[in-house]
N, C-alpha and C positions, 0 to 999 in steps of 0.2 A: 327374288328378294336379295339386297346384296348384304353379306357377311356384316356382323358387325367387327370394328376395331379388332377387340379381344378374337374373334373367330380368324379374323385376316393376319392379328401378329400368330396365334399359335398355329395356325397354318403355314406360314414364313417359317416359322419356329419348328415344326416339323419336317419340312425338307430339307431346314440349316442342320437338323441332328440326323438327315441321312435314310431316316425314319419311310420304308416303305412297305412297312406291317409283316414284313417277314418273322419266322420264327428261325429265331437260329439256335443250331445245336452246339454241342461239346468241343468239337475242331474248330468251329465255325467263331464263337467266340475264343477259344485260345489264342487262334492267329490274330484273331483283333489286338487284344491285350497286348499279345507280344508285337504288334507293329506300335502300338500307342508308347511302350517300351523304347525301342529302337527307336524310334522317332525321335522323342524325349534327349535320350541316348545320347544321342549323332548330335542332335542340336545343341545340347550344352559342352559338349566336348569338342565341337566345330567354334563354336562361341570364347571357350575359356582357354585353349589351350596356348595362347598368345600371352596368358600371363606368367607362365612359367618357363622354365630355361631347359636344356637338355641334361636329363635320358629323360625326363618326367615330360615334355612337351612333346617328344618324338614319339615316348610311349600313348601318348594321348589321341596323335597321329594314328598310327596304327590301328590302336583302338575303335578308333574312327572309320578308318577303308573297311577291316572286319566285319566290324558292324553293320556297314552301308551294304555289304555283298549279302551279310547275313537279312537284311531287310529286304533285298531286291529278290529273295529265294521265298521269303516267307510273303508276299505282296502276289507272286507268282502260283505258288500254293493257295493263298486265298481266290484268287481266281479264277485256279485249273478245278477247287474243290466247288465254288459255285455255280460251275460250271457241270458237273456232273449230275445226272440223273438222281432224285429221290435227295440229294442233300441241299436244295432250295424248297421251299414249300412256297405255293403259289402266294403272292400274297393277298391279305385277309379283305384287300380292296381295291379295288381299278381308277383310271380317271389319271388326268393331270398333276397333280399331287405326287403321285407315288413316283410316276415318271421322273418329276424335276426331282426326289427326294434319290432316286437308284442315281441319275447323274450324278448327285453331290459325291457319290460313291466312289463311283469310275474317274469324275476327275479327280480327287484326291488318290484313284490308285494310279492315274497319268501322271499329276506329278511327279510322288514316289516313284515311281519309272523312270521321268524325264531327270532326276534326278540321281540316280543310281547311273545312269549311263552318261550326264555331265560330272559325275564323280572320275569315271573311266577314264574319259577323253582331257579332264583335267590333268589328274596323275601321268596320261601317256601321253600327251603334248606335251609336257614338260620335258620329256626324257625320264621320266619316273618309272620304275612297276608299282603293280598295284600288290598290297600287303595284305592276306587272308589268313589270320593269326598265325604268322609266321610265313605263311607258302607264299612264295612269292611270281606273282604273274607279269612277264616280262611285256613290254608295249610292245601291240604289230603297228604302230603308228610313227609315222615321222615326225620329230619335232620338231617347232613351229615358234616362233617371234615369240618374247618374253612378254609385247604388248598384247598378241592374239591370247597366250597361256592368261595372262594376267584378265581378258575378259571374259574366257570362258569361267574364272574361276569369280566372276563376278556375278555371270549367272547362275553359277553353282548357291552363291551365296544366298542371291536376291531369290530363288527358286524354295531354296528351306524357310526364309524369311515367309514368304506366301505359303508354302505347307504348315508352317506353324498360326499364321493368321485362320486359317481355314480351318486346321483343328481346333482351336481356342474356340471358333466359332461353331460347331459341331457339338464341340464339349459342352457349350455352353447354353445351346438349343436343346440338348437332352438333359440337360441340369434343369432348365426353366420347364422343362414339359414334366418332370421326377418332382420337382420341389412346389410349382402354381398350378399346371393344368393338373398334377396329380394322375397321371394314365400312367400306361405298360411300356412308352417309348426306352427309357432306359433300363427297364428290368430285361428287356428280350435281351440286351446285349449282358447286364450285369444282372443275372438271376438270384445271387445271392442276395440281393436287395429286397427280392420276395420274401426268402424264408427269412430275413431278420425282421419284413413288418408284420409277418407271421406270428 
């Protein structure tokens, strides 16, 4: 028999929130949070910092590489930790579904990757180092046409522009499974949401 509507959007709706019945623990959510963080982060400081003049823009700059290295470490850590033994828990269901919901996963941590590394090659094409609050990492790369520099940095852009699409819609798949279908999809990632309907 085929799904009704309702069964086919919050099925849609479950793999857009990432949702593949895992139970996650302590680590497992911190790093979440803190890439939803950094994310956040980067992108309004990638965004805004054109409005301001220097040291305040520069520092923004900064701000920004920091943060980008500090996201690419903590994207790395979520992945080397669910990748470990005993700290995945098989999940609570098989089938299609879960499959397309672990992809929404991986490519959002492909992006952040493809991302962190056209950060790199942005700043080192340029003739730039890269700024890690404060330490500065010198480019092993040759610089390159101000119009090649100026496209990778269009990728760079257009690449967070789709990381922030993607989580809005993520965000917004678990808000609608939390607030209409009313299930566990958003409590496994934000548990404190139990003990307050508690």
């Amino acid at each position: 028999m085929d799904p009704s509507p309702r069964q086919a959007v919050n099925a849609a709706t479950r793999i857009a929130a990432g949702d593949d019945r895992t139970r996650y623990d302590r680590v497992a959510i911190s790093l979440h949070w803190l890439t939803v963080f950094l994310v956040l982060a980067n992108f309004a400081l990638g965004e805004t910092w054109g409005w301001f003049a220097k040291p305040t823009r520069h520092l923004m700059v900064i701000t920004h590489m920091s943060f980008g290295i500090t996201l690419a470490a903590v994207v790395i850590a979520r992945i080397v930790w669910r990748l470990i033994p005993g700290h995945q828990l098989p999940p609570a269901a098989a089938g299609l579904q879960q499959l397309a919901a672990k992809a929404v996963h991986y490519l959002l941590y492909g992006l952040l990757a493809l991302e962190a590394a056209l950060g790199f090659v942005l700043r080192w094409s340029g003739g730039e180092a890269m700024s890690f609050f404060g330490l500065q990492i010198p480019s092993p790369m040759a610089e390159v046409s101000k119009s090649t520099n100026d496209l990778i940095g269009h990728f760079h852009e257009w690449n967070g522009w789709l990381i922030i699409a993607l989580a809005v819609g993520h965000a917004g798949a678990a808000l609608y499974h939390h607030v209409v279908v009313k299930d566990g999809v958003l409590r496994r990632m934000a548990p404190w949401l139990e003990r307050r309907a508690a």
